[in-house]
N, C-alpha and C positions, 0 to 999 in steps of 0.2 A: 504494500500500500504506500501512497504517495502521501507523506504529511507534511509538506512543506510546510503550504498552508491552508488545512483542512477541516472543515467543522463538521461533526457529524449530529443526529438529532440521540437524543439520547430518551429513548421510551419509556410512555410508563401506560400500564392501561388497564380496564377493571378494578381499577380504585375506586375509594370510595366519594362522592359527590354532595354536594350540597350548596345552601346560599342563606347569608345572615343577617345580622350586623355585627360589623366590626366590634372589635375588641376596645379596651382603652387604648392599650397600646398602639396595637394599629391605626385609631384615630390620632392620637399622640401624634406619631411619625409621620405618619401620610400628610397632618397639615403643616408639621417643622419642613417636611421635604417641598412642599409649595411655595412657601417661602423663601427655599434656598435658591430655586431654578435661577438660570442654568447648572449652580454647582451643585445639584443633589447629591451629584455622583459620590460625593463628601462623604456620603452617611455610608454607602453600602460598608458592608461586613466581607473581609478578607480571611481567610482561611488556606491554607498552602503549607507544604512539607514534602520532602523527600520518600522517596519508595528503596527501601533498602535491600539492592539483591536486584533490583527492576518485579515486576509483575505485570503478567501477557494482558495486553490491552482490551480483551474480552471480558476478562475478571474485573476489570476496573468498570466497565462501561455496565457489566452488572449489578457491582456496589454500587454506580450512582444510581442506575434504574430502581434498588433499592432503596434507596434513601429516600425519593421520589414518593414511594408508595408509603413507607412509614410514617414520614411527616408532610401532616395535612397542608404543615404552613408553608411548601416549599410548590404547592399548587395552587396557593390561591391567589387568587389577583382582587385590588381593592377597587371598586366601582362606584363612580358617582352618581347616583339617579337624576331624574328629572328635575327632582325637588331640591335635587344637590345633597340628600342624603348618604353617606358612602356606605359600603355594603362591603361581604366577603362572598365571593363568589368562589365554590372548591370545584375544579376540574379532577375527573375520574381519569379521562383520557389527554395526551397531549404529550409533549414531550419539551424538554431546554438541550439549550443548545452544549456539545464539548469540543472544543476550541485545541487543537494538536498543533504541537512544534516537535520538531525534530532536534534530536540530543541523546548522548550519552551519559554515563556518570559522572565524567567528570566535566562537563558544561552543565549539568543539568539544574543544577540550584540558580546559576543567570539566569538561564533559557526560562527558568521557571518565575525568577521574579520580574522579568524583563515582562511573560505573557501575565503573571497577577496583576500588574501596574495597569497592563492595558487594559483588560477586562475591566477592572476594578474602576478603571478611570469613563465609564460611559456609563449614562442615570438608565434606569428602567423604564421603560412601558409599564407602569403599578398595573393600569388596565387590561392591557393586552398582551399582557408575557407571562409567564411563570415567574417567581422572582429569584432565581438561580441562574449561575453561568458555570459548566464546568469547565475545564483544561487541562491538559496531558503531556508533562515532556516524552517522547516517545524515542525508540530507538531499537531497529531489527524486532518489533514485534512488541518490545517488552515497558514498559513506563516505570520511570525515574523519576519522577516528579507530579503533585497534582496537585488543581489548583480548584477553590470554589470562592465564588464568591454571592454574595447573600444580600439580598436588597434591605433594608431596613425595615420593610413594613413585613421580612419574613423572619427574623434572626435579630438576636446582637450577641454580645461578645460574651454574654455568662450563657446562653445556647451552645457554643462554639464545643467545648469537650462533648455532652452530648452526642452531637453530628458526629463528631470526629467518632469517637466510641465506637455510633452505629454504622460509619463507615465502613470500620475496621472490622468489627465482626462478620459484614456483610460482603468485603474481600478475601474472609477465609472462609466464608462458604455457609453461613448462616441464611436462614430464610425468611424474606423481611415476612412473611403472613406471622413467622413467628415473631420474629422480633416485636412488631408492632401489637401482636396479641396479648406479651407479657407487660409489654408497657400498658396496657389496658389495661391489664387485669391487677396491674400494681396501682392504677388510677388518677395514670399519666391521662391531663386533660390536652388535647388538640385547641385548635384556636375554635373551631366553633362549640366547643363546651364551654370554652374560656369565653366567651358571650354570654350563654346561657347564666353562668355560674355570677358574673356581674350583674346580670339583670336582678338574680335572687336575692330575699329580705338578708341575708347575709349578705351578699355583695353589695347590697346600698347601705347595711351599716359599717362594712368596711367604706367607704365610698364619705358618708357624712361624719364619722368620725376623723378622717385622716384630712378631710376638709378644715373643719375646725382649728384643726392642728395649725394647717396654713395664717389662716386667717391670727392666730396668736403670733406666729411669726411675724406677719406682716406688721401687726400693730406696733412691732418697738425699730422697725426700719430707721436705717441711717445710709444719708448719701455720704460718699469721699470728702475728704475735707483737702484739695487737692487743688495743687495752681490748674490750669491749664495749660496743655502741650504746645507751643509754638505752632501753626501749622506749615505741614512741609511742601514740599513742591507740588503749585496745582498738577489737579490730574493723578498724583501718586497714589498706589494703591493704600488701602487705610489696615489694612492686618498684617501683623506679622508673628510670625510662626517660630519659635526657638524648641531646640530638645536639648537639655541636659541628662547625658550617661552617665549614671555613676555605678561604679565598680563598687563602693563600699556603702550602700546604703541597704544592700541586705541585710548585711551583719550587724549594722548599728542600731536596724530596727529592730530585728531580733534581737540585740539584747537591751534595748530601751524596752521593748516590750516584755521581757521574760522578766525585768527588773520590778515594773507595774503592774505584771499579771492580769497584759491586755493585748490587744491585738495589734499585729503591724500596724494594719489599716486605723487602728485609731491615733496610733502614734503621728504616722505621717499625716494624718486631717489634723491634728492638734498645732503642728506645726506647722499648714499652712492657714492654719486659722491665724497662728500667731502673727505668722510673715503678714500675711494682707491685712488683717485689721491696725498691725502697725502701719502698712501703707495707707491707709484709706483714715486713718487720725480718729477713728473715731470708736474706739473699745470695743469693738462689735466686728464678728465677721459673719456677715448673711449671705449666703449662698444657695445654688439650687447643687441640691446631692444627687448624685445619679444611684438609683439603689434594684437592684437584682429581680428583686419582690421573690426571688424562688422557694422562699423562707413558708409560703403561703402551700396550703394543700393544695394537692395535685400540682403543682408548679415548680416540684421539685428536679425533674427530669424532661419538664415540657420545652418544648422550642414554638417559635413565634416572639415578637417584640412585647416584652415582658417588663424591660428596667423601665423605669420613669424617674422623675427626679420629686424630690422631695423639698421642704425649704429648712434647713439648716440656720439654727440662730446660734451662736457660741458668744456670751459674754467672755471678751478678754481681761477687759481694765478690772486692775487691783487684786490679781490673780500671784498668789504667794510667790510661786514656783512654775516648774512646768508639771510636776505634779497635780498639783490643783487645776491649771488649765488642760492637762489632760481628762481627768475627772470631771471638768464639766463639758467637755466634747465629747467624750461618752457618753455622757447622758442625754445632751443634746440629741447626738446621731441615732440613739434609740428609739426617741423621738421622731427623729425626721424618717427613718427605717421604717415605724410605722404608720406615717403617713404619706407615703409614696405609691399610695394604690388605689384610684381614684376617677372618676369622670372627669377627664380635663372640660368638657364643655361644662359640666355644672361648679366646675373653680372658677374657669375667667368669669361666670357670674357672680361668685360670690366675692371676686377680689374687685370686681367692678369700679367702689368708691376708692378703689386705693390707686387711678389708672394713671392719677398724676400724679400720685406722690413721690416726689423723688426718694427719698429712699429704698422703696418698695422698687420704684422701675429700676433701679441702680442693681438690686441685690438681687432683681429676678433675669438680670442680664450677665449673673457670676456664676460660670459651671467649673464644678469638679465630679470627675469622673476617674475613680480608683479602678483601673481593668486587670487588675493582677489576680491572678486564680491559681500561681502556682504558692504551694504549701510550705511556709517559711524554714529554712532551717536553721536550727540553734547558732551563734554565733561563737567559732570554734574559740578556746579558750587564750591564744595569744592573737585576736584580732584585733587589728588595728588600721583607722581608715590608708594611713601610711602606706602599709601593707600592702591594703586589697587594690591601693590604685589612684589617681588625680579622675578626677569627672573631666567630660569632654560636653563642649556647648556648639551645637552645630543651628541651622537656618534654614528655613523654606524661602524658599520666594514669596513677595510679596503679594497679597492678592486681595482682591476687593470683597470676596465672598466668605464672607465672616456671620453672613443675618444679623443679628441685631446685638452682636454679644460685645459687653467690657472685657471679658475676658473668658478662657477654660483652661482648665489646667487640666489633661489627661497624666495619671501614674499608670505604667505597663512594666511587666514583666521581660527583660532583656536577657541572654544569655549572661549568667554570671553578674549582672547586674540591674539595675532599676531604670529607668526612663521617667523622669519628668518634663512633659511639652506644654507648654504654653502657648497659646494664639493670642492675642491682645489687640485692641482697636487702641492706633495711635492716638487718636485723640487723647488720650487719658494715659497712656503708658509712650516713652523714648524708647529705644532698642538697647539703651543703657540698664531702662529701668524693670525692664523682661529679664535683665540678666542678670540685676541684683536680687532680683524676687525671688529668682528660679536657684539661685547659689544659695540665698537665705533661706529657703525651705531646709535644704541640703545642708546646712550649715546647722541650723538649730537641731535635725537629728542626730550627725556627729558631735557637736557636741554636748550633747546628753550622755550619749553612746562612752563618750570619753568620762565622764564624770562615775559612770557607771562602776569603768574598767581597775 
């Protein structure tokens, strides 16, 4: 076969069918990503790894057909009705497309990210496609490399093990009728139960409880107490993108956390609570959290766009220690944890009187998004940031498709180390002041870490 450059369809058929209303989530996403156009591409979800040994390209093209059939949310496309209602529509039959480059083992991780960028980088048809792309570095029969990527209104990134999982099972010869039966019968919900299950007098008092939540948030809002940015040359794009790698932020959090008998993740929210609310002057960091919800029944191994964000309030001022400001970002984030599962259309009603308060638009414009899902390890007993490494601070191009944000700050999981990125809307931030933020986060956990040692 010729795989230059060749796409094949990838089948799925005698699934199961149906038509709904969307999820939250799905509303959630489907209206962020209309706001983003042209850059929605922004959002889709990447997925990609190596094939160790290769594996014959039949087997692969039946794990995806698999996958296809297990999960409902990888068929359904979202629809806007007449009335402009959006809807889920689940196809039985149909098929997404697999996208083949040619390569060996040892080209095959370029070949393979060179084709995830491309993929990755063109928005969906929500209406009219599946929301899946797959791709295959290939070579004398056998694949080295595969690539998926996942629209937003199908996936996000605490989905992503999941997928992977029932991939993997489903290339050594599992049957997805089983696969998908056990996740039933374990009472894995699909997105059109995850409808159902919001509509229920349970899901609407999840729904008006985690509302309320908001609404106390919003009441003690505070805007930056912040000059304004000079402005830079007309015409210039207004976001700019930084990533700080650091090699020693695992270790420090593990034992900043093993010292508090608390979690990474709270450790490093504590600390960028602290960094931003020292920038923004005003004792307070409010933010939107982005939170899993997988915590919730049946959502424990379900895929479909699940996380939402929550609103996060953390009093800073007059905080002893960073002990104590850790202990109150815990408790906050428990808070915000369980209030991140919700009808976003019956929120913007409810935050309605707050549409100008600057506070409130300031702090609903601050995202953090923790994506780290791999499982800390102890921080070995002569660690030292020294040691493990200097961080490295690298740059995206500048670009205008930012939507409406002051800021986000994504943490990821790197090889051997951590990733903090930051986007920032010049207006309010210098590319100076990205990179003392982004060093100050990084800085307040080493030296906790060190106090620890």
């Amino acid at each position: 076969m010729n795989t230059e450059v060749t796409t094949l369809p990838v089948p799925c058929t005698g699934a199961r069918t149906g038509e709904g209303p969307v999820t939250w989530g799905q509303h959630a996403i489907w209206t962020a990503l209309q706001k983003l156009r042209p850059g929605d591409h922004a959002y889709n979800v990447p997925l990609d790894g190596p094939v160790p040994g290769g594996m014959p390209l039949e087997v692969v093209e039946r794990a995806f057909s698999g996958l296809l059939y297990v999960h409902d949310a990888l068929r359904t496309r979202v629809v806007a009705g007449p009335d402009g209602e959006l809807r889920q529509q689940l196809d039985g039959d149909g098929s997404a497309p697999l996208h083949l480059r040619p390569g060996g083992p040892a080209e095959a991780a370029g070949i393979g990210a060179a084709l995830r960028d491309e993929l990755w980088g063109r928005a969906f048809d929500y209406a009219g496609e599946w929301p899946v792309r797959f791709g295959a570095v290939v070579s004398e029969g056998l694949v080295h490399h595969v690539v998926m990527i996942f629209s937003h209104t199908a996936a996000d990134a605490w989905g992503l093990p999941r997928l992977q999982g029932d991939l993997q099972a489903l290339s050594l010869g599992a049957d997805p009728v089983e696969v998908r039966a056990e996740a039933e019968q374990a009472g894995v919900l699909q997105t059109l139960e995850q409808a159902a299950e919001q509509s229920s007098a349970r899901g609407r008092r999840l729904d008006a409880a985690a509302r309320r939540q908001w609404r106390t948030a919003a009441a003690g809002a505070r805007a930056p107490q912040v000059a304004a940015v000079p402005p830079g040359e007309p015409g210039a794009p207004r976001y700019r993108r930084a990533h700080l790698l650091s090699p020693a932020l695992p270790g420090a959090l593990a034992r900043v956390g093993e010292t508090h008998r608390t979690s990474t993740a709270s450790v490093l929210l504590a600390a960028t609570a602290e960094t931003m609310a020292g920038w923004a002057g005003t004792g307070r960091c409010g933010l939107q959290l982005m939170v899993n919800n997988r915590f919730h029944s049946g959502l424990g191994r379900a895929s479909g766009p699940l996380a939402m964000e929550g609103y996060l309030a953390v009093r800073t001022e007059d905080a002893a220690d960073f002990g104590e400001l850790l202990a109150r970002t815990r408790s906050a984030s428990l808070a915000t944890y369980r209030s991140a599962f919700y009808d976003k259309r019956a929120l913007e009603a409810d935050l309605a009187p707050y549409a100008v308060d600057p506070g409130v638009v300031f702090e609903r414009s601050c995202w953090y998004n923790d994506q780290r899902v791999a499982a800390p390890e102890p921080a070995p007993a002569d660690w030292s940031p020294e040691a493990a490494g200097p961080s490295t601070l690298s740059w995206e191009p500048a670009t205008d498709h930012g939507g409406t944000v002051s800021y986000v700050l994504h943490m990821a999981d790197k090889p051997a180390a951590i990733e903090i990125a930051m986007t920032a809307d010049t207006h309010l931030f210098t590319p100076a002041d990205i990179e003392r933020l982004l060093r100050t986060i990084e800085r307040t956990v080493l030296d906790q870490a060190r106090q620890q040692g």
